[in-house]
C-alpha positions in Angstrom: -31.3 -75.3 -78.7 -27.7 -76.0 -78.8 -26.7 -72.6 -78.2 -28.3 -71.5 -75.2 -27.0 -75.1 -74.0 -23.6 -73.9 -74.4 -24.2 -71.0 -72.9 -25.9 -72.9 -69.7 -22.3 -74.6 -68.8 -19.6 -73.2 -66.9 -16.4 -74.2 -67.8 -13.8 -73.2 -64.9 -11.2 -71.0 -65.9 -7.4 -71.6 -65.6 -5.3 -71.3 -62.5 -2.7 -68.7 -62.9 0.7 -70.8 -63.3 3.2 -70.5 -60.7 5.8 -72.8 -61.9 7.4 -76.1 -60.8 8.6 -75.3 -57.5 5.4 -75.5 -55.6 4.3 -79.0 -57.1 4.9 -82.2 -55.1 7.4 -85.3 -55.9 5.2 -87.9 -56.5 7.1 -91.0 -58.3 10.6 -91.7 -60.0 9.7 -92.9 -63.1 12.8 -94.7 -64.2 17.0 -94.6 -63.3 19.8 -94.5 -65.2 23.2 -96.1 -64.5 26.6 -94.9 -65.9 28.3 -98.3 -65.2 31.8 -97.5 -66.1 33.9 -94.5 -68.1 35.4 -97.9 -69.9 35.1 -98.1 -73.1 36.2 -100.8 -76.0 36.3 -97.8 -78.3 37.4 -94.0 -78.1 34.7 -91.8 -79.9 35.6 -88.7 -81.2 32.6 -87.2 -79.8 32.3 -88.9 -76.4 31.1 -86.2 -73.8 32.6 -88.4 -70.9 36.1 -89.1 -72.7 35.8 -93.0 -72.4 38.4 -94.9 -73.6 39.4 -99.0 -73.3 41.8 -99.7 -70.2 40.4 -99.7 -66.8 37.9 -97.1 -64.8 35.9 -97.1 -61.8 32.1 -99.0 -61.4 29.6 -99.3 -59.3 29.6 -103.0 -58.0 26.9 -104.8 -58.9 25.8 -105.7 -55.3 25.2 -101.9 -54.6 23.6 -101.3 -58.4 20.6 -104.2 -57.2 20.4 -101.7 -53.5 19.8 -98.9 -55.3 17.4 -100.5 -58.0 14.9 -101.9 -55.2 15.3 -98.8 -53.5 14.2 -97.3 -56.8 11.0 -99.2 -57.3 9.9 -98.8 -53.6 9.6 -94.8 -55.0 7.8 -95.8 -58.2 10.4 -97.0 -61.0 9.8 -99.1 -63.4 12.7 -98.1 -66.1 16.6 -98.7 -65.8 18.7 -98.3 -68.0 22.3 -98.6 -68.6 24.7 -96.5 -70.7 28.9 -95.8 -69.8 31.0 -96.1 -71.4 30.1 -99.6 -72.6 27.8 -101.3 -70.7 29.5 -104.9 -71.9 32.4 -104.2 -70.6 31.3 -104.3 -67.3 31.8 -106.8 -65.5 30.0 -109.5 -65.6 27.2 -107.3 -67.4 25.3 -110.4 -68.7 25.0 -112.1 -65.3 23.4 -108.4 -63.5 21.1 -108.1 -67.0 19.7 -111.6 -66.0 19.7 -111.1 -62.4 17.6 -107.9 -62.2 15.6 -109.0 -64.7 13.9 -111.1 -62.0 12.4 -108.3 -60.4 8.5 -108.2 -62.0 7.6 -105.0 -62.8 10.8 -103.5 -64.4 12.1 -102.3 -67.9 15.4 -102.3 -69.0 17.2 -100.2 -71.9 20.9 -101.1 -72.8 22.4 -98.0 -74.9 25.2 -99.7 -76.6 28.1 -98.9 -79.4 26.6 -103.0 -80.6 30.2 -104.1 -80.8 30.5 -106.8 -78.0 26.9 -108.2 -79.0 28.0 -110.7 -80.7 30.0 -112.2 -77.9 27.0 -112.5 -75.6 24.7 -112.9 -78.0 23.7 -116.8 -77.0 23.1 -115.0 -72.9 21.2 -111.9 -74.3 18.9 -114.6 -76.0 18.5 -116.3 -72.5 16.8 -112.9 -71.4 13.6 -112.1 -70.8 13.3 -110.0 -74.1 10.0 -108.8 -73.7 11.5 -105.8 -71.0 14.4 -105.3 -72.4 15.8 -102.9 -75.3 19.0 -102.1 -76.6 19.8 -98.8 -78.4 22.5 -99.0 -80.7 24.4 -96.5 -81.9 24.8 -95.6 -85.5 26.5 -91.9 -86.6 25.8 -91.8 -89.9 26.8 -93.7 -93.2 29.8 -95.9 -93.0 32.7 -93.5 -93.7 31.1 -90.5 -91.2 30.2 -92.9 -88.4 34.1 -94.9 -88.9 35.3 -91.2 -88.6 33.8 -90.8 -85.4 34.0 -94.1 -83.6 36.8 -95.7 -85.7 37.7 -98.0 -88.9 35.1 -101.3 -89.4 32.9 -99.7 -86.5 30.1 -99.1 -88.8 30.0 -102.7 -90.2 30.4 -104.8 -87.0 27.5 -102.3 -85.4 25.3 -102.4 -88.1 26.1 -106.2 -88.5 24.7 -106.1 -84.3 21.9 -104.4 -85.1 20.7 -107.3 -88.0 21.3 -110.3 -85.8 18.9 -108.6 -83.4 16.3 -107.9 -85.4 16.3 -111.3 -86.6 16.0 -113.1 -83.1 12.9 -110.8 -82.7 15.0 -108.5 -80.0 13.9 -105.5 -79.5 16.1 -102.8 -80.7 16.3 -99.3 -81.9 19.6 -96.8 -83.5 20.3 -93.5 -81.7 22.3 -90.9 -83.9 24.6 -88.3 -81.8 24.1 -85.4 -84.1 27.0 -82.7 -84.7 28.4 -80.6 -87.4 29.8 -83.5 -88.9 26.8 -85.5 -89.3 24.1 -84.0 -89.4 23.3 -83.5 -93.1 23.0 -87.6 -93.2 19.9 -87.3 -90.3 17.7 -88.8 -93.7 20.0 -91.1 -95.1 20.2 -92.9 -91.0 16.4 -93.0 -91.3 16.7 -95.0 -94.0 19.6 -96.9 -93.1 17.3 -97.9 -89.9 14.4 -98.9 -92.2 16.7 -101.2 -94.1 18.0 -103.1 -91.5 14.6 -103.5 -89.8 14.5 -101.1 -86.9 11.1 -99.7 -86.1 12.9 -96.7 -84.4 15.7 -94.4 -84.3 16.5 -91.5 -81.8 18.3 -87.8 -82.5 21.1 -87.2 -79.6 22.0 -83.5 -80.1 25.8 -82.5 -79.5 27.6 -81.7 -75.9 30.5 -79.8 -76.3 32.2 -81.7 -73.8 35.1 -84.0 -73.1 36.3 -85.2 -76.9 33.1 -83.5 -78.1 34.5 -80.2 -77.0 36.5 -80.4 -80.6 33.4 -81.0 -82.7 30.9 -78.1 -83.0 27.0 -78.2 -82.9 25.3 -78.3 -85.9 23.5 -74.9 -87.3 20.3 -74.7 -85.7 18.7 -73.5 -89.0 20.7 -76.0 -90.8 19.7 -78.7 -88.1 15.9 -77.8 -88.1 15.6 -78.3 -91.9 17.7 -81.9 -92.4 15.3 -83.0 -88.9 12.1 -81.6 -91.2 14.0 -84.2 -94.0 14.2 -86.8 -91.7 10.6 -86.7 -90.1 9.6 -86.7 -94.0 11.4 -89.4 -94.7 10.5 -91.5 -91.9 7.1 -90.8 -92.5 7.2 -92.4 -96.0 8.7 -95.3 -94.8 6.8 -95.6 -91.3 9.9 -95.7 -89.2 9.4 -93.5 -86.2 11.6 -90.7 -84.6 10.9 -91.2 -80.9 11.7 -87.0 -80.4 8.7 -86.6 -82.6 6.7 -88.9 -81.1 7.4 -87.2 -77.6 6.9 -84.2 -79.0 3.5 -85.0 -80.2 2.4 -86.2 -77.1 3.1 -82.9 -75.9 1.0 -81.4 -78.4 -1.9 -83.5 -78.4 -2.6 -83.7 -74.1 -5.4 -82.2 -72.6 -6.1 -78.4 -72.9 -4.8 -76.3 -70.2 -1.7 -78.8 -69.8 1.7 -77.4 -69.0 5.3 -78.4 -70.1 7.6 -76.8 -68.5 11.1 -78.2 -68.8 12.1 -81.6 -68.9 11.6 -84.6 -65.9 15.2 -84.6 -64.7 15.4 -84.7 -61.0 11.3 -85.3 -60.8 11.4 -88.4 -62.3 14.7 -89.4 -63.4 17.8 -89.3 -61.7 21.3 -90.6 -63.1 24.1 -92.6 -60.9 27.4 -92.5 -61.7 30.2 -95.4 -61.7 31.4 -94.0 -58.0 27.8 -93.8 -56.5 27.2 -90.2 -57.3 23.9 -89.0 -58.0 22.9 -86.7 -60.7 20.0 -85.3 -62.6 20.5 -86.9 -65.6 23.1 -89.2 -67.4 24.6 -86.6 -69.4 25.6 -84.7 -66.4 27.3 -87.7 -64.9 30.6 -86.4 -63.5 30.0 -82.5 -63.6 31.0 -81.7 -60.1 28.4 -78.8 -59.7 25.4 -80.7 -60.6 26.6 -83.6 -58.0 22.9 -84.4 -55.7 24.8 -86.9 -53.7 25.8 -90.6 -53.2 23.6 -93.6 -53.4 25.3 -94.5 -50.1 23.0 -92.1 -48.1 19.9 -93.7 -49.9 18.7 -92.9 -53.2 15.3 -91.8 -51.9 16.9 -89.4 -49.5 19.1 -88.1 -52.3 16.0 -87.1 -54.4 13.8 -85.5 -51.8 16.1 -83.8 -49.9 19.4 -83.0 -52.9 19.5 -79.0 -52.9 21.1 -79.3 -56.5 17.7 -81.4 -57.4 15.9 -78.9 -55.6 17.7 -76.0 -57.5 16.8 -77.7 -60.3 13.0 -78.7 -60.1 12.5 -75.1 -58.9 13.7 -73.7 -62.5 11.1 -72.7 -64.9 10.1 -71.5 -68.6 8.2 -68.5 -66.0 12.3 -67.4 -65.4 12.2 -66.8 -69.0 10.8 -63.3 -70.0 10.5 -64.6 -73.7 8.5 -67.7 -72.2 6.6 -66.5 -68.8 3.5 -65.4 -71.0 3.4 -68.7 -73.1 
């Protein structure tokens, strides 16, 4: 019977967990660039205090080097954030040239203000690997307090003109204390203009964000249950969730511990510096290296990245047993 069937089968128990630090590196997944601390606006909230006038960049010569250097090692994502992207130079003519390369993704994260202006070469792309994230901070008068007056208009205005060319495109939301009682109302706002996605940046206090505080966490929990609710009804997803319930739903005995930074993903900033992830661009202590010793040798052989892939939830008392 079906019982003594069961009880016929061994199932082999779990390995004890000994964290991160004994497994191997295997590929990196995908690579971001911090092109340029320049900026066409000056964001109340910017972590990396960008502002318009000039900044250093990576030139675009050395940004290809380090992309096939990247796919030899498995990657098959870049993406591009600053700063503004479009106001690097010549931005257009590297999106087109790299996008040459089979194989590869690209993700543009983008305030959507200079859009219009290369709008006729972002239709000359390949559209079917690339995606821009644009950023929206809430309804017009909390998003023009953050990034500046008509901001909301000529971003949201972006974000139409994609969706009707059929270019793929999604709204990111940097959520603070300011903000982030408007998490539903940006769901909706995303619905409305089309947008299949939108994505929940939580607050750095860093750079001109060091003068806006994080939101509450109970406060932030609840309006993110409103959100999910809301996007639910209108089938709009939040790609957190959707991570999230990947977690959730993988095979039993499957273990999350911490995030992919420096396993998978590494950052470069504008002057060739390496770093674990693009919102630690710049922070001296977190520094892996330069692209200019290799960016495969940087990954495998970085004691910060080792430092760092060696951390785990088993560190944590309140977590080891989990």
């Amino acid at each position: 019977d079906t019982g003594s069937l069961m009880r016929s089968l061994h199932f082999p128990g779990h390995l004890p967990y000994k964290g991160r630090g004994h497994l191997e590196l295997d590929r990196l997944s995908e690579v971001w660039f911090h092109l340029t601390d320049a900026c066409n606006l000056q964001c109340r909230h910017c972590l990396f205090s960008c502002k318009p006038g000039s900044a250093p960049f990576l030139p675009g010569e050395q940004i290809e080097t380090v992309v096939d250097e990247a796919v030899q090692i498995g990657c098959q994502l870049v993406c591009f954030t600053g700063g503004e992207p479009f106001v690097y130079p010549d931005f257009t003519d590297l999106l087109e040239h790299l996008s040459q390369k089979r194989g590869l993704r690209f993700a543009v994260l983008t305030n959507g203000l200079l859009i219009p202006r290369y709008l006729e070469r972002i239709k000359a792309l390949d559209i079917d690997r690339i995606h821009f994230q644009i950023s929206l901070d809430g309804p017009r008068p909390v998003h023009d307090s953050l990034r500046g007056k008509g901001t909301f208009r000529r971003a949201l205005s972006a974000i139409e003109t994609l969706v009707g060319l059929n270019i793929p495109c999604s709204t990111a939301m940097a959520v603070n204390n300011e903000n982030a009682e408007h998490m539903r109302t940006m769901v909706q706002i995303a619905h409305d203009s089309g947008v299949p996605t939108i994505h929940f940046l939580w607050h750095f206090q860093r750079g001109e964000g060091t003068n806006i505080g994080r939101s509450d966490l109970d406060l932030l929990v609840g309006e993110f249950r409103k959100a999910a609710d809301k996007a639910r009804e209108l089938g709009v997803s939040i790609d957190n969730l959707e991570a999230l319930k990947a977690q959730l739903f993988s095979h039993p005995g499957t273990r999350f511990d911490l995030g992919n930074a420096a396993w998978e993903s590494l950052a470069v900033g504008p002057e060739g510096g390496v770093y674990p992830t693009p919102a630690m661009v710049g922070r001296k202590s977190l520094l892996a290296g330069n692209v200019s010793s290799g960016l495969e040798t940087v990954w495998r052989t970085s004691k910060v990245l080792d430092r760092i892939r060696r951390a785990s939830l088993l560190d944590v008392p309140e977590m080891a047993s989990d």
